[in-house]
N, C-alpha and C positions, 0 to 999 in steps of 0.2 A: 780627484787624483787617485787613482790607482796604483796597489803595492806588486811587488814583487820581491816576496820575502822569504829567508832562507831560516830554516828554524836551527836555534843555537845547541847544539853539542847532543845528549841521547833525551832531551825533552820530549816530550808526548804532546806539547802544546806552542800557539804561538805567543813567544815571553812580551811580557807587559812591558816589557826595557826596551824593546825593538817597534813597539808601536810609540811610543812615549818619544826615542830617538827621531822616527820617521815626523813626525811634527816637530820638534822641533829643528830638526836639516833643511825640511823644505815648507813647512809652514810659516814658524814663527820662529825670526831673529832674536827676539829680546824680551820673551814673553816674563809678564808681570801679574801676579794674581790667578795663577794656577790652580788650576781643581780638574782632575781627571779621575775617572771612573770607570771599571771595569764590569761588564755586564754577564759576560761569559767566555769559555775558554774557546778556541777554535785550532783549527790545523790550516784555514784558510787562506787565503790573500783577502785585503780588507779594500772599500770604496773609503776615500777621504773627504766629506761633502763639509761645505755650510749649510746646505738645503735640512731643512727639517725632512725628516727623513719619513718614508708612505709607511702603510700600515702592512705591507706585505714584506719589506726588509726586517734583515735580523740582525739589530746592532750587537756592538761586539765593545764598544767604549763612548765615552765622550768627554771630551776634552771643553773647556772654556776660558779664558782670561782675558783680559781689559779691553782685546781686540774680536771677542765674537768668540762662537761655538763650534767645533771640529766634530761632526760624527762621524763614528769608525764604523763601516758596514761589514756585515761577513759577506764575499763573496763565494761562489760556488767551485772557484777553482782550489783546489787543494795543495799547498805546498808541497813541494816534492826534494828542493836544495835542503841544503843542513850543511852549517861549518862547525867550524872546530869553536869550542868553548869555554876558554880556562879557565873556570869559575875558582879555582882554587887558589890562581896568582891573586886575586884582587883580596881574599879573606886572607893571606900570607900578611901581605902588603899594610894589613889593616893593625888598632894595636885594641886587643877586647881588654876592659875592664867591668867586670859586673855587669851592669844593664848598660854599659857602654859601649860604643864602638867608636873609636877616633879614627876616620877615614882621610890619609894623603891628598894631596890636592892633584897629584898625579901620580898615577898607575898604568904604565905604559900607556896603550891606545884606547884604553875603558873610558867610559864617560860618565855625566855622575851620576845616571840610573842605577846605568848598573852596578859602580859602586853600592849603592845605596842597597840598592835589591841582594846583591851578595851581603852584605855587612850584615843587614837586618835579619834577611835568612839563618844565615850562620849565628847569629845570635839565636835565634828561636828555636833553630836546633840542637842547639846545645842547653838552652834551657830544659828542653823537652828529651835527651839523654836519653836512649834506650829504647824511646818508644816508634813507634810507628805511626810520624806527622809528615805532611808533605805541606809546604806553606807556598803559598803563592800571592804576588803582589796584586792589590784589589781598586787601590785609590790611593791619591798623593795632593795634597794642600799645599800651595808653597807662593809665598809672596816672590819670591827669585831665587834662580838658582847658585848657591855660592860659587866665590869666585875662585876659592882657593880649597886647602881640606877644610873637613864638617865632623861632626858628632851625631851618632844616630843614640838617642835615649831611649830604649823602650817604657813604656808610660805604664800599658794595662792592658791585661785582656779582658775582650767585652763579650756579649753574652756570645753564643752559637761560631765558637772559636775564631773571633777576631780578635784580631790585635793591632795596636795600637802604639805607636814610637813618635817624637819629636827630633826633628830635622834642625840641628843649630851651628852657627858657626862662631865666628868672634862677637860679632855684633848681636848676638842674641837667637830666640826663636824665630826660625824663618816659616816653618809650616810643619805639617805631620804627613807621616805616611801611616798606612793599613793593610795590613797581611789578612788571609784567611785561610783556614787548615782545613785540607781535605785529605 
């Protein structure tokens, strides 16, 4: 399957929330056992195969859980749309405490990447106060995705500027996500 995708707001790249979204719209209804990965950044439109992919494609993610493997391919067409992207209603919206961030179960028409992705960023950046970090989402673990609001915990940063957060809701740890600073 094949994307056509519109990069969100003054980005330089195609957001990790927008490929994550696109599987689960038209991939997977109810996926369980989540592990996605990000391989590198692109401006592209992406191929959506199960095929193990040849030795002359240039992935761009891969996705897996209970139902089989998604690879994200870069295509050679270059995105050209861009909409608008109010990253800032979803961090309003949100309530920080420390290494916390307690995300609403709904925030107008966001969904819960991108909660996720705003929340953690904005934590990270404000950890990082002053300086000159640009964080971008890398990888996400998640047994399912909550149904209602969640907590993002930041955990630890690991070596070669990763970082590392717990995704939890009432019922306990559902899985992690991971940033990386460039």
């Amino acid at each position: 399957m094949k994307s056509d995708f519109a990069i969100k707001g003054q980005r330089d790249y195609l957001s990790g929330s927008i490929v994550f979204d696109f599987i689960m719209d038209r991939l997977r209804r109810d996926p369980h056992d989540m592990d996605m990965v990000f391989y590198k950044k692109t401006l592209n439109n992406c191929l959506f195969t199960s095929e193990t992919p040849g030795p002359d494609t240039v992935p761009v993610a891969r996705y897996r859980d209970r139902d089989g493997t998604v690879h994200v391919l870069e295509l050679p067409e270059t995105i050209t749309r861009r909409v608008d992207y109010p990253e800032e209603r979803m961090v309003t919206a949100c309530r920080f405490e420390g290494l916390e961030a307690h995300v609403p179960a709904v925030i107008d028409h966001f969904s819960f990447i991108e909660k996720l992705v705003a929340a953690y960023k904005q934590m990270l950046q404000t950890m990082h106060a002053g300086e000159k970090h640009k964080f971008i989402f890398v990888q996400l673990k998640l047994k399912q995705i909550p149904a209602g609001g969640f907590t993002v915990r930041h955990e630890r940063k690991l070596g070669n500027g990763f970082f590392q957060a717990a995704v939890l809701d009432d019922s306990g740890r559902l899985g992690t996500v991971f940033f990386n600073e460039w």
